[in-house]
C-alpha positions in Angstrom: 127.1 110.1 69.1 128.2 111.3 72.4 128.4 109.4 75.5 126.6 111.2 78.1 127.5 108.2 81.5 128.3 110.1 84.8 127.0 113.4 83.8 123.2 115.0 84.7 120.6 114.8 81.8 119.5 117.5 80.5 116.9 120.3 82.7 113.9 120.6 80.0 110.0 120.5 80.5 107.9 118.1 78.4 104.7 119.1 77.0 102.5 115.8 78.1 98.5 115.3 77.4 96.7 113.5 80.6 92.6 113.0 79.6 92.7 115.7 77.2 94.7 118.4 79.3 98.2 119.5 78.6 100.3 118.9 81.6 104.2 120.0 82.1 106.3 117.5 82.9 110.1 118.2 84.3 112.7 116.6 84.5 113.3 116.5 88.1 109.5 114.8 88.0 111.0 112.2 85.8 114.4 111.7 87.7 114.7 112.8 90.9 115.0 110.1 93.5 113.9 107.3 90.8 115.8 105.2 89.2 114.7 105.3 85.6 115.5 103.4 82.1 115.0 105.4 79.3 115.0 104.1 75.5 114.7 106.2 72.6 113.8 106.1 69.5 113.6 107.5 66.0 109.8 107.8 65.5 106.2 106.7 66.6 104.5 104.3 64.8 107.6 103.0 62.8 108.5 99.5 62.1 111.3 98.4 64.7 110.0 100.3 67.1 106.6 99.0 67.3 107.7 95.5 66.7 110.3 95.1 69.1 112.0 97.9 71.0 108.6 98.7 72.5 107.2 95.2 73.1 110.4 93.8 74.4 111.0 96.8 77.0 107.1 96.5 77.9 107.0 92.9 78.4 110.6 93.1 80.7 109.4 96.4 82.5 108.0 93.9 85.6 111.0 92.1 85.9 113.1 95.7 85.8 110.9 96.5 88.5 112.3 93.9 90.7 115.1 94.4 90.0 114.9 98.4 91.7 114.0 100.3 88.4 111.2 102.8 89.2 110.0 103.7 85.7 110.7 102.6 82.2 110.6 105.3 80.1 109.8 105.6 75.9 111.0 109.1 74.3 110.8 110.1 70.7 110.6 113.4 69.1 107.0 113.5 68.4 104.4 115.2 69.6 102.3 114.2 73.0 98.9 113.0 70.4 100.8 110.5 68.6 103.1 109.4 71.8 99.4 108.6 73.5 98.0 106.7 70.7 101.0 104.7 70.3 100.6 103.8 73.7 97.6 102.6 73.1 97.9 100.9 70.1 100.9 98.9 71.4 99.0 98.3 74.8 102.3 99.1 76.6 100.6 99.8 79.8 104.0 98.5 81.7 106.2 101.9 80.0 105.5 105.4 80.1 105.9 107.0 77.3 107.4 110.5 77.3 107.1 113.4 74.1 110.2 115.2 73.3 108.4 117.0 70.7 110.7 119.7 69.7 114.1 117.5 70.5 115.3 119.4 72.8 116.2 116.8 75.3 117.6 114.9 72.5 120.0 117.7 71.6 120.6 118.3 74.8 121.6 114.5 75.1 123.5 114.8 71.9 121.2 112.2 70.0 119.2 114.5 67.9 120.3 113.8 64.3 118.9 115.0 61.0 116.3 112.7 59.0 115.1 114.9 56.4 116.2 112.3 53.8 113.4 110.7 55.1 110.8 113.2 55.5 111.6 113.1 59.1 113.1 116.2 60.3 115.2 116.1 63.3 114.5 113.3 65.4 116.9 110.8 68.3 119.5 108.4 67.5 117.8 105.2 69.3 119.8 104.5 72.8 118.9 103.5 76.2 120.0 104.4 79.0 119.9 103.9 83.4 119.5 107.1 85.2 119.7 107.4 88.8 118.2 110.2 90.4 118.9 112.1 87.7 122.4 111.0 86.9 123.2 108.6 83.8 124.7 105.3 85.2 125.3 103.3 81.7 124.0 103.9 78.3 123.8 102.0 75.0 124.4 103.6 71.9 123.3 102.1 68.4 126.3 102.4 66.0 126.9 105.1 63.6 125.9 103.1 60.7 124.0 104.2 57.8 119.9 103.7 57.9 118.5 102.5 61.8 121.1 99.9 63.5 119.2 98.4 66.6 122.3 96.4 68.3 122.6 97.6 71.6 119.9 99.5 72.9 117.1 96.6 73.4 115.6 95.6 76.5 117.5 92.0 76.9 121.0 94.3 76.5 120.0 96.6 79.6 118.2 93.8 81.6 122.0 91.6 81.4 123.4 94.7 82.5 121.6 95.4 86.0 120.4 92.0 86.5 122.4 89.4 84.4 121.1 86.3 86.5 117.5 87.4 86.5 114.9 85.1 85.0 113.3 86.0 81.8 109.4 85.8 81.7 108.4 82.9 79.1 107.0 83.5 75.6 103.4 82.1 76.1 100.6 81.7 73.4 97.4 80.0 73.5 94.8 79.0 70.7 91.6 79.1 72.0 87.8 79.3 71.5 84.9 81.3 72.9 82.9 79.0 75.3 85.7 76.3 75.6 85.9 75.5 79.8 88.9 73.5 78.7 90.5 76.8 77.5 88.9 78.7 81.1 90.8 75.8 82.6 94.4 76.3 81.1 94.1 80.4 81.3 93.3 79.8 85.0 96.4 77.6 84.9 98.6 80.0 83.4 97.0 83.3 85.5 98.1 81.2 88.9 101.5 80.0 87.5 102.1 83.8 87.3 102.7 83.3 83.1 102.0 85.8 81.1 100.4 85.1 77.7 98.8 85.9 74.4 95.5 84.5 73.9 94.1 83.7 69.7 90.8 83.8 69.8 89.2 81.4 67.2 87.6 82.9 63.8 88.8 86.4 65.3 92.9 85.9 65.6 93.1 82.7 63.3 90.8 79.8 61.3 91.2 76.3 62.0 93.3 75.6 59.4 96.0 78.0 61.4 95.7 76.1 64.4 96.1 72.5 62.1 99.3 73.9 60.3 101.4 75.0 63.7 99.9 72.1 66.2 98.9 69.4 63.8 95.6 69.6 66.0 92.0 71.8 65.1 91.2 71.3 69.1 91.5 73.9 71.8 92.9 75.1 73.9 96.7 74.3 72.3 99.5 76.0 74.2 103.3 77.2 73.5 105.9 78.1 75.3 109.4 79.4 74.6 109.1 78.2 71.1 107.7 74.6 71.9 104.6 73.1 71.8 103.3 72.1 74.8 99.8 70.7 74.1 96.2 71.0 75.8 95.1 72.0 79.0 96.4 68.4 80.3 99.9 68.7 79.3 99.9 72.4 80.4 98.7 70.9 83.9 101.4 68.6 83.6 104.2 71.0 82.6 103.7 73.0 85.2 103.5 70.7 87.6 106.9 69.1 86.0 108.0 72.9 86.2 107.2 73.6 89.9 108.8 70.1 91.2 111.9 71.0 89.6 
């Protein structure tokens, strides 16, 4: 794979779909003046991609935004329909997602690689990569290894690079229930703590017996964070409160 830092990327136009319209999109109008972090990707809708190069990169993009990044950008050779319902269906409304739907920016980046063993066609070697205004500052290049190595190219990798002491946002999930004030009372918590989080919805995300096999507990709301269990809407008032004093 060829390593493309200090040079220009590649002058193409990208064939984009805005509410049912086909709009050009140049380079320059990506580029120019911005500074941009672009990841890409082998295909739509495929398994590391939608499970974690996407949802990492979307859940960092605020913090990449402090940190002076303009735009984080998703490219894969497919076409501008499936790019747009991929959006959606990974509600990544923090990236824009880009359609290099005949490679050529990919060739012209010297990523586009043949997957026909696996009915794939041509399509990008996964990288990412920081652009400023329109010139490539660093980029991270997956190995040339048999099948889809994902080493290098993930969101943590690039945010240590341009901001290595910058604070990660927490992992945060919470069990709830509809009609539960004590779970209003721990969302409104969260929402002024600035934490994001995911929110289980009871007999639509998970039964009771979910809730009593992770917490030990069948009441709501139950919170976690980072990987530990923090409790109820108490002992999220109280961790935050711990949190702030320290």
């Amino acid at each position: 794979m060829e390593n493309h830092q200090g040079q220009n990327v590649p002058q193409v136009t990208f064939r984009t779909r805005d509410n049912h319209e086909w709009v050009d999109v140049s380079t320059d109008a990506i580029f120019k003046d911005k500074t941009v972090i672009v990841f890409s990707l082998p295909g739509a809708f495929t398994p590391t991609c939608s499970s974690t190069h996407v949802p990492r990169y979307n859940q960092l993009a605020p913090t990449f935004k402090q940190h002076g990044v303009d735009d984080v950008i998703c490219m894969a050779v497919n076409d501008a329909f499936v790019m747009n319902e991929w959006k959606k269906e990974q509600h990544a409304d923090n990236v824009t997602f880009i359609p290099d739907g005949n490679g050529d920016f990919s060739e012209g980046m010297g990523m586009l690689v043949d997957k026909e063993e696996l009915g794939f066609g041509k399509r990008s070697w996964r990288y990412s990569m920081l652009v400023k205004n329109g010139v490539i500052e660093k980029m991270f290049i997956e190995p040339n290894k048999p099948d889809d190595p994902f080493e290098v190219s993930d969101a943590d990798t690039m945010l240590d690079y341009i901001a290595p002491t910058a604070e990660k946002p927490k992992d945060v999930t919470i069990f709830t229930r509809e009609g539960c004030e004590y779970c209003v009372r721990a969302k409104g918590m969260l929402n002024d703590a600035g934490l994001q989080y995911e929110e289980l919805v009871l007999n639509r995300d998970y039964t009771e017996a979910t809730i009593r096999a992770v917490s030990g507990m069948s009441t709501v709301p139950q919170i976690f964070i980072n990987g530990d269990y923090i409790g109820g809407s108490e002992d999220l008032e109280h961790y935050l409160s711990q949190s702030k004093a320290a």
